[in-house]
N, C-alpha and C positions, 0 to 999 in steps of 0.2 A: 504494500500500500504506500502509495507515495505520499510524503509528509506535507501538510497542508501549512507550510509557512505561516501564508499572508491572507488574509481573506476582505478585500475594500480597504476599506479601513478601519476596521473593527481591530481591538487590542489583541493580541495575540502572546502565547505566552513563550512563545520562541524567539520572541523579542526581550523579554528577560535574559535566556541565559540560552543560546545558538548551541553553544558546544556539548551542553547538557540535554535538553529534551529531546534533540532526536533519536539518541540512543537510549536514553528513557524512552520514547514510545515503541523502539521497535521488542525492547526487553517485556515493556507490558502488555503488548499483541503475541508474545511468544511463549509467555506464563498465562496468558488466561487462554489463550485457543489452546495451552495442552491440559490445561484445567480441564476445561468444557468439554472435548475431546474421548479426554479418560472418564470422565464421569459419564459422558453417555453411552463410552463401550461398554462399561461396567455396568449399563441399564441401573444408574444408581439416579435419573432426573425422578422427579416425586413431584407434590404440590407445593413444593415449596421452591422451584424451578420457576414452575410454570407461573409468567405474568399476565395475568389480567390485562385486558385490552383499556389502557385511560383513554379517555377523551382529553384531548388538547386544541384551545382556541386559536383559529386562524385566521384572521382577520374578523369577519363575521359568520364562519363555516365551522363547523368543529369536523375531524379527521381522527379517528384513531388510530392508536400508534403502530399496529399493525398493518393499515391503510399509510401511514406515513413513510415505513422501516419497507415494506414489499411493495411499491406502485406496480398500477397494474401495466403499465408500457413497457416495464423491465421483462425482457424474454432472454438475456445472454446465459451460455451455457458457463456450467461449472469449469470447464474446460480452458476459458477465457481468463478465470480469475489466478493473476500473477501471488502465487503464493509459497515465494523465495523470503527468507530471514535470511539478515547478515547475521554473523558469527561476533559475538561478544566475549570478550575478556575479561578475567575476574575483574581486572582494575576500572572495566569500563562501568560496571554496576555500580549504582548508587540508590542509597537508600532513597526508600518511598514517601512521599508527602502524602498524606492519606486522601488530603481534599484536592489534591492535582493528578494522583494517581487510581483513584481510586473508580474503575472500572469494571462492574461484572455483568456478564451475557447473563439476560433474561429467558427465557423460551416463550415465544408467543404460540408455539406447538412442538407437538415432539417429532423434529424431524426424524423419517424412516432411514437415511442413507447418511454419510458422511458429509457429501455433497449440499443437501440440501443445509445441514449442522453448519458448514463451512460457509454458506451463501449466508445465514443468518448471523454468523459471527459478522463476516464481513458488514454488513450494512449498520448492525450496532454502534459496532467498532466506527463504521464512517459518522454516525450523527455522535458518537464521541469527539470525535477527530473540530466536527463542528462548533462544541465548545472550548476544546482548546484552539482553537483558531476565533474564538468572542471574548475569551474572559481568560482574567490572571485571579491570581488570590485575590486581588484586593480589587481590581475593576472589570467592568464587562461591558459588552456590547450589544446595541439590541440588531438581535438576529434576522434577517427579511427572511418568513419564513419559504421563501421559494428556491433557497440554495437548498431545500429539503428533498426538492423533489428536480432540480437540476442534474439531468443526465449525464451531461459533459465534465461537471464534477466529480459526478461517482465513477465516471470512468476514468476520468485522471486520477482519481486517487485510488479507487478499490482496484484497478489492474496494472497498476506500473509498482514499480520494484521500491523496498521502505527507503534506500538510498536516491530516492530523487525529492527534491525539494518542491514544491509547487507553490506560486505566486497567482491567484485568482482577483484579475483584475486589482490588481492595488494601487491605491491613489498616493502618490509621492508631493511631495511640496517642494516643489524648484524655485528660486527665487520671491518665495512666499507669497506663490502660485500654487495653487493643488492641482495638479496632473492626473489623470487616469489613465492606467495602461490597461492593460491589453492580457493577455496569459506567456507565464513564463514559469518555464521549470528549466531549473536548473539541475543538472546531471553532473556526476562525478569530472568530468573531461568534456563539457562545455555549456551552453548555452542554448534551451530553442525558445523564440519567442514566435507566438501564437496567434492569429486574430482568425476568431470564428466564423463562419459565416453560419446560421443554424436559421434552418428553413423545413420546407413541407418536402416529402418527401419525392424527391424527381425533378424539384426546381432547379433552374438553370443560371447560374450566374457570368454575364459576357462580358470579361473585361478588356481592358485597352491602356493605355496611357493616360486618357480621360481623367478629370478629378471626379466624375460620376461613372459608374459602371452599370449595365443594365443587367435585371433582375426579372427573370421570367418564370411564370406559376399557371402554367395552362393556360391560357387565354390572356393574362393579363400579365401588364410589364410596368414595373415599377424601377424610378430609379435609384441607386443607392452611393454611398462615399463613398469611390475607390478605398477597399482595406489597405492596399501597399502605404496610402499615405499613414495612418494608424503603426502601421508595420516599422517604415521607415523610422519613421521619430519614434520608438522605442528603440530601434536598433541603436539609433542616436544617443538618446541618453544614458542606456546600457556602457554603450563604448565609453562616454565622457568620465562615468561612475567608476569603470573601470581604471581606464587611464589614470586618473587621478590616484589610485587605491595602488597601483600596479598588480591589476587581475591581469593574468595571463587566460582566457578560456575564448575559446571560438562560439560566436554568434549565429548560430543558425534562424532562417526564418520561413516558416509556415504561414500560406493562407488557408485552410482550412474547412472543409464544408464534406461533413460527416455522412449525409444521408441526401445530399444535391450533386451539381453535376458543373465544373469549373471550367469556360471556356475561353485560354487568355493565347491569343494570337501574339507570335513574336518570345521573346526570352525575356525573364527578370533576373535580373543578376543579384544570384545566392539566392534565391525564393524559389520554396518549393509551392509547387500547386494541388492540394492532397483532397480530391473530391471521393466519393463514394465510390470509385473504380478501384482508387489505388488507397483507399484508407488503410483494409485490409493489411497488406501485405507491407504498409506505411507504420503498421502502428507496433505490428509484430517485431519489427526495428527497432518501434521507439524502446520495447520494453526488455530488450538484448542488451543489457549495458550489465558483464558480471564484477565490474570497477567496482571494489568500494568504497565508502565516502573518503572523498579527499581533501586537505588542507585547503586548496585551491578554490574550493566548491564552497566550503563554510563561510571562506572569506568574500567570495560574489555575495553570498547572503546576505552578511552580514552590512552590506555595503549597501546594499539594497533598504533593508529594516532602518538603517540611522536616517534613510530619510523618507522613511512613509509616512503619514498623516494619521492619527489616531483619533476614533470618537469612542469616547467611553464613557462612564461616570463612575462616582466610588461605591463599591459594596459594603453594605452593613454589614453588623454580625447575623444577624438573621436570616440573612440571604446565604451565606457562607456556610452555615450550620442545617439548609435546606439544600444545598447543594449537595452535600455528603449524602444526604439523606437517597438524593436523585441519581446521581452519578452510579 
């Protein structure tokens, strides 16, 4: 599962201490999936497993949490899900903060197959992942609760490998300007930066040189920003971020359009064009990296985090003592 850094600008707690939590989470994804694991070889889950479906408010909709953890648009096979752990050293374990670590699978049914056990960790684990990417011990952030149910999400984090970093759209402050970019995961030995295109299934995007690109959906055509410019100015300020820090990592760049169809006449230099023909065999790539994390990578991060823009407020004691409860 790849490590959700940065989320907008919501506080994150990998902005506290970089060189600690990620190896904290991949230690706590690796002791509770062989917890849950063994317990349910052992036919030892009971009623004290099994969670009650809550109701949780969503704007003016309620959704339970069973309807939130399995949508029903999710159909990928078990097969898909990258489920590699890096290898930890005594010295790399550190003790547990209870109210930052403190994580356990619930069962909203008793899975029959391992598979299906492993599909339900995983999605736990991801609206975990969602609070440490909102809140620290002492602040948080309020959630839009539609990263719950974003696809593009769960699939950069539930199928890429725990040593990739992921940056979901975070808004940086340049000259005390707030900047929005774009997606960026950063991998052991470089950099891709991302700009989505996410549409109906089959739609057609024609691009060109143009500051507009056209956008076609059966019958209708609409038109849209060229992403390369999007594209470009991150590639930009990546570089400058870098330079400055002296990051050495290569910048790759993807235009992106998962389940559409990308038509761009002529060469972009260094941009790939990764539409629903070639996503496949594009993504199977992205998640081939056996590099583990490296020096080089923490410090792109880190370079990144000193200047994103934060909205949070401060947590009481009673919010902090409901969180244990929740977590």
């Amino acid at each position: 599962m790849a490590q959700l850094v940065k989320l907008q600008d919501y506080v994150s707690r990998y902005q506290l201490d970089l060189k600690r939590y990620p190896t904290q989470f991949v230690r706590l994804k690796k002791q509770q999936w062989d917890r849950t694991k063994e317990e349910w070889e052992r036919g030892s889950f009971n009623s004290d497993w099994i969670e009650k479906e809550e109701e949780v408010l969503e704007g003016n909709e309620k959704k339970t949490i069973f309807s939130i953890l399995f949508p029903k648009h999710k159909k990928e096979t078990t097969e898909e899900l990258d489920w590699q752990n890096n290898e930890l050293s005594d010295e790399d374990l550190i003790p547990e903060e209870s109210t930052t670590l403190h994580f356990e699978p619930k069962l909203v049914y008793n899975p029959q197959t391992k598979e299906e056990l492993k599909r339900m960790y995983l999605d736990q684990l991801f609206h975990f992942q969602l609070k440490w990417a909102s809140s620290t011990l002492r602040e948080k952030s309020y959630i839009d609760p539609k990263y719950m149910r974003d696809s593009m999400l769960r699939d950069l984090t539930q199928k890429l490998p725990d040593n990739y970093f992921l940056f979901y759209y975070p808004i940086l402050k340049l000259k005390k300007a707030p900047i929005e970019l774009d997606i960026i995961l950063i991998l052991p030995t470089e950099v891709v930066c991302i700009v989505a295109l996410e549409a109906k299934a089959s739609d057609a995007f024609i691009g060109s040189g143009d500051r507009f690109w056209l956008k076609k959906s059966g019958k209708d055509e609409k038109k849209i920003l060229n992403p390369t410019i999007n594209l470009n100015r991150m590639e930009s300020i990546l570089s400058q971020i870098f330079q400055k820090q002296d990051i050495e990592l290569p910048i790759k760049k993807v235009i992106l359009s998962r389940n559409g169809y990308i038509d761009y006449p002529g060469n972009s230099f260094n941009t790939d064009f990764i539409d629903t023909r070639k996503f496949p065999e594009w993504f199977l790539s992205l998640k081939s990296s056996p590099s583990p994390m490296k020096h080089m990578q923490f410090k792109a991060a880190q370079a990144i985090l000193d200047l994103v823009q934060t909205t949070s407020y401060s947590r009481s004691s009673w919010d902090l003592g409901s969180e244990e409860i929740d977590e």
